[in-house]
C-alpha positions in Angstrom: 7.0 84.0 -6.9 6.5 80.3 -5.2 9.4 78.6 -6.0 8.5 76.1 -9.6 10.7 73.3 -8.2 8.7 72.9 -4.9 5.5 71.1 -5.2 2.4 71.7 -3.5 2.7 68.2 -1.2 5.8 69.6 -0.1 3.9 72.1 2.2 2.5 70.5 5.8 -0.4 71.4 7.3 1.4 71.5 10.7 4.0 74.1 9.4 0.6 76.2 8.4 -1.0 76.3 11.7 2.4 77.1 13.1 2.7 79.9 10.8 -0.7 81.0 11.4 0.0 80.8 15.4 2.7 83.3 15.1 0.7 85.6 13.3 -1.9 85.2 15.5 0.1 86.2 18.7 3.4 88.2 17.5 5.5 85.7 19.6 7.3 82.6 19.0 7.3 81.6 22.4 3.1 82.0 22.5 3.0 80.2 19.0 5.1 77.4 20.5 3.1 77.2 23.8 -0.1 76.6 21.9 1.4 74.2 19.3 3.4 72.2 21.8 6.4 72.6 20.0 9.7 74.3 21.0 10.1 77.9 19.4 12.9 76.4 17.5 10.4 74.4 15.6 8.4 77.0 15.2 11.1 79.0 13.5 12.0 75.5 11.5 8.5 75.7 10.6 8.5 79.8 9.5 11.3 78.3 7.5 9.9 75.7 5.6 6.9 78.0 5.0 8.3 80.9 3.5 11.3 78.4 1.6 7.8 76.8 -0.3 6.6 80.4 -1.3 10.0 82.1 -1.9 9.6 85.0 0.0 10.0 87.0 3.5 6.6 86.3 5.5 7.5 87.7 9.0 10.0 89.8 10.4 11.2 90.7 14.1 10.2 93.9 15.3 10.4 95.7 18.8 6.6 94.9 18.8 7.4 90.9 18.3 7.2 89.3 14.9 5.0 91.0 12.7 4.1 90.3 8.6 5.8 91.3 5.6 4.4 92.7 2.9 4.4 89.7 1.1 2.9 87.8 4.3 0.0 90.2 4.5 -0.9 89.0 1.4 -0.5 85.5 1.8 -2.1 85.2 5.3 -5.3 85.1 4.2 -5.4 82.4 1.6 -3.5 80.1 4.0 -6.2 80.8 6.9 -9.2 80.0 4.4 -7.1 76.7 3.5 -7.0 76.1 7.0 -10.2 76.6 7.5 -11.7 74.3 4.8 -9.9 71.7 6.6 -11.4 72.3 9.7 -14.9 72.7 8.3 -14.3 69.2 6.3 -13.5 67.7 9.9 -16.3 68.6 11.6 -19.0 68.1 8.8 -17.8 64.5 8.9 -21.2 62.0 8.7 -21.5 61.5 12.8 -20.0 65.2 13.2 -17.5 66.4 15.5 -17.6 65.7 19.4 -16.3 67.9 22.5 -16.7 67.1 25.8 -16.6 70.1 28.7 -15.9 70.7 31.6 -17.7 73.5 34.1 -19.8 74.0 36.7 -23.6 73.7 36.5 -24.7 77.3 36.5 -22.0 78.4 33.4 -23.3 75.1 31.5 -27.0 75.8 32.2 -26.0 79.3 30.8 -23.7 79.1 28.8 -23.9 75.4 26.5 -26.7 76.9 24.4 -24.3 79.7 23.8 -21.4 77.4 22.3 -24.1 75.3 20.7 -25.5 77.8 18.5 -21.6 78.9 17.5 -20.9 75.6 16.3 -23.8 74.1 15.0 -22.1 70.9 13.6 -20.3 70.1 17.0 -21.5 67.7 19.6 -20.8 69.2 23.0 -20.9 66.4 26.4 -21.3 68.2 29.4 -19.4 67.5 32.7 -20.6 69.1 35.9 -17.6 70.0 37.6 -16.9 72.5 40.7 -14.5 75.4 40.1 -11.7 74.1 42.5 -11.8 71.1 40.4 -11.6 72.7 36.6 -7.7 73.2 36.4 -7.0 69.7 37.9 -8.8 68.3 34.8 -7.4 70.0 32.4 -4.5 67.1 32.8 -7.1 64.7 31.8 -7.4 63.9 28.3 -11.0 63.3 28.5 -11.3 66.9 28.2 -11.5 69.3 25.2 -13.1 72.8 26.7 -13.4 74.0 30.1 -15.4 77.4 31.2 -13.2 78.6 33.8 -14.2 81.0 37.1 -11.1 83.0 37.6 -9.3 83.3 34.7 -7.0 80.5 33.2 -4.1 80.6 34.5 -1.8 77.0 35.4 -2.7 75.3 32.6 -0.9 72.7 31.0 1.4 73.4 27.7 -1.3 71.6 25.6 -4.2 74.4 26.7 -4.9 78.0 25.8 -7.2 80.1 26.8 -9.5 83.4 26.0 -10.7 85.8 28.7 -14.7 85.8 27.3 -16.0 88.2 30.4 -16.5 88.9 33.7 -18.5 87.2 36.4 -20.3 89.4 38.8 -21.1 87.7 42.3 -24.1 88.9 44.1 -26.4 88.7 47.2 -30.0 87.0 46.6 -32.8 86.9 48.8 -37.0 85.9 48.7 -39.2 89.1 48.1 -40.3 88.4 52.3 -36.7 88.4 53.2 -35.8 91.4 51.7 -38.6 93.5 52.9 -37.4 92.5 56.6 -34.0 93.3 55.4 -35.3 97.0 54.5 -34.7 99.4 51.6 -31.0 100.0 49.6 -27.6 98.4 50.1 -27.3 96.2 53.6 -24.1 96.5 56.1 -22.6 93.5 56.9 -23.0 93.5 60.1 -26.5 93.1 59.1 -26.3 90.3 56.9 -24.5 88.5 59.8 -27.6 88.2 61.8 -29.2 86.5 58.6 -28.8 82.3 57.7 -26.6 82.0 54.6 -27.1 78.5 52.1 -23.4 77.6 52.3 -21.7 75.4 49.5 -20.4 71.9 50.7 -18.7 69.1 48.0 -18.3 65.3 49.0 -15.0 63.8 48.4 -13.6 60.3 49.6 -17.0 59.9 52.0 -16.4 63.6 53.4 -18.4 66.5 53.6 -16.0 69.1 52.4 -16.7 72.8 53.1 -16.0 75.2 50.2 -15.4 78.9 50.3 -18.3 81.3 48.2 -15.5 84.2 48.5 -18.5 86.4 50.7 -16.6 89.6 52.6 -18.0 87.9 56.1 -15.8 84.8 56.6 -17.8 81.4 57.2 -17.2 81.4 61.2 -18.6 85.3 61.7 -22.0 84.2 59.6 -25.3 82.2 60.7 -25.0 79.0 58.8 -28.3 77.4 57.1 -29.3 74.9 54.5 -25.6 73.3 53.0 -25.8 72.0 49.3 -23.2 71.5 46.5 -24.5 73.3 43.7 -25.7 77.2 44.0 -28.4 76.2 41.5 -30.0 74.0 44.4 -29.1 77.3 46.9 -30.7 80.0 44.6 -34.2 77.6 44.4 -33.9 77.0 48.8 -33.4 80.9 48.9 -36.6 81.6 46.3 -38.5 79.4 49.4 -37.3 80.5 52.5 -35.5 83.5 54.7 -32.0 82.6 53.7 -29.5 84.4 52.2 -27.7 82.8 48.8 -24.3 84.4 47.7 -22.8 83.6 44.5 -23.0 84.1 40.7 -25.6 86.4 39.6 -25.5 85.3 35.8 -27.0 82.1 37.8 -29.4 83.7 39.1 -30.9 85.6 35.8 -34.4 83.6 35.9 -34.9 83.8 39.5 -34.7 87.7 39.3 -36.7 87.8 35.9 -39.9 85.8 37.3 -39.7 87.7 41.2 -38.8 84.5 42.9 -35.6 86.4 44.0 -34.3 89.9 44.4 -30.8 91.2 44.3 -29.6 92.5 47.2 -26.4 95.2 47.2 -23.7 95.0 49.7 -22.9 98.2 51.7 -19.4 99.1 50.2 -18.8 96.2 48.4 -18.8 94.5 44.6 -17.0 92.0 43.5 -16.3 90.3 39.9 -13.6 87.7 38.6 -12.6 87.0 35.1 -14.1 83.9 33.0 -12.0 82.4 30.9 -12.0 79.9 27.6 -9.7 77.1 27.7 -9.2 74.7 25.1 -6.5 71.7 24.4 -5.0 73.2 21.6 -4.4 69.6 19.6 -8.3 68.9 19.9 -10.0 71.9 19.5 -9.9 73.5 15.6 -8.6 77.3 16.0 -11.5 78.3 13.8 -13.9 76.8 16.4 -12.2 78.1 19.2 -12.7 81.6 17.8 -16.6 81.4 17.0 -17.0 80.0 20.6 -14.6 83.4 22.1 -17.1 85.7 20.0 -20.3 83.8 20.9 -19.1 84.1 24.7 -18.7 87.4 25.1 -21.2 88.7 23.3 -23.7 86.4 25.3 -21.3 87.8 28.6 -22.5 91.5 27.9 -25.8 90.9 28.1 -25.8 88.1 31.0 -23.6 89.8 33.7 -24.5 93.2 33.6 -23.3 95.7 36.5 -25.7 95.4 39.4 -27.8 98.5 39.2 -28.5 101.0 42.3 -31.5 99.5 44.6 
């Protein structure tokens, strides 16, 4: 039984979601990373929790720290206390506001997504290039950030969700691709063809970036140069050059006939898309409808690239 001398005021809401991290990852160590804490405040806060309901909640394991009997129980009352609180938060009279980070493609994508999975949240919209995501992260204008590449190096404050995968693929005009003939293309092929290379401007510099295509920059034809594979797809829909990037981008384009999907000769390639979120901004309850919102949407927007 909870013990009759300890009141109700006694128990913090940080000890809670401390609780509730551990049970959510098995690990002190995780559970400290995402509160920001040391793990021995994490088990000061295990303490305190299972001192206010006089009782064994976890124990260590060979698997990590798993739930007693009694904290199966428990666990679930504590995470629909939780997650009044949250809700109370963001059903405040202006609502709750989140400003992201990510490049223009996954936004154009992808925002309508995490709208609709958290209706009462405000979300502001950064466009920011994918070299440029994990250097942000250290600014605290930042709450979310859609991450190319998985997301790794992020500061203590940050965790984050691998939602799906990100298939890269070839894209060419109807005309083009009928000159290019039938099935996949070699790349010695593809050499002889202008490519729509992404550039960035930094400090007054033209600043070539890398679209990760097998053929390195210096062994392709180089065409039109713009920062945003948006702007590359729509110059690629209008003339006989080749645009190389992600094909969740590229999902209209292919729908309407402007573009066609061209497969590379012994090659595919796809990289992880992560979910990162500052931890002390970011409610773990919204967090979790945005990771479920994202992969389902994922599944259906990056399919495998099927045989020409």
């Amino acid at each position: 039984m909870t013990d009759p001398t300890r009141d109700v005021a006694d128990l913090r809401v940080a000890d809670l979601l401390t609780f509730l991290a551990v049970v959510r990852s098995s690990s002190l160590t995780a559970a400290a990373r995402e509160r920001r804490v040391t793990p021995s405040q994490v088990s000061k806060a295990i303490t305190r929790v299972e001192a206010h309901f006089a009782r064994k909640l976890v124990e260590r394991g060979s698997r990590g720290v798993v739930l007693s009997e009694a904290g199966r129980l428990i666990v679930p009352a504590l995470e629909s206390v939780v997650g009044q609180l949250e809700s109370a938060r963001a059903t405040s009279p202006e609502g709750a506001e989140m400003t992201i980070g990510a490049p223009s493609y996954l936004q154009m994508s992808l925002l309508p997504v995490l709208s609709a999975a958290a209706p009462n949240v405000r979300l502001r919209a950064f466009e920011l290039p994918p070299s440029l995501l994990r250097a942000n992260a250290q600014d605290d204008g930042f709450d979310i950030l859609l991450l190319p590449g998985g997301g790794e190096h992020l500061p203590a404050s940050w965790v984050s969700d691998h939602v799906g995968e990100l298939r890269r693929g070839l894209f060419a005009s109807p005309l083009l691709r009928q000159r290019l003939g039938k099935g996949a293309v070699p790349l010695e092929r593809l050499a002889e063809v202008p490519f729509i290379i992404p550039i960035f401007r930094q400090q007054g510099r033209v600043v070539p970036l890398d679209d990760d295509f097998p053929l390195p920059r210096a062994q392709r034809k180089v065409g039109h140069q713009v920062q945003t594979f948006l702007v590359a797809l729509e110059l690629a829909a209008q003339t006989e050059q080749l645009a190389f990037g992600p094909a969740i981008a590229a999902q209209r384009h292919v729908a309407s006939g402007e573009l066609i999907e061209i497969p590379i000769e012994g090659y595919t390639a796809t990289e992880p898309l992560a979910l990162a979120c500052n931890v002390d901004r970011v409610a773990s309850r919204t967090r979790a409808s945005f990771c479920t919102a994202l992969r389902a949407a994922m599944n259906v927007m990056s399919p495998p690239l099927s045989p020409a």
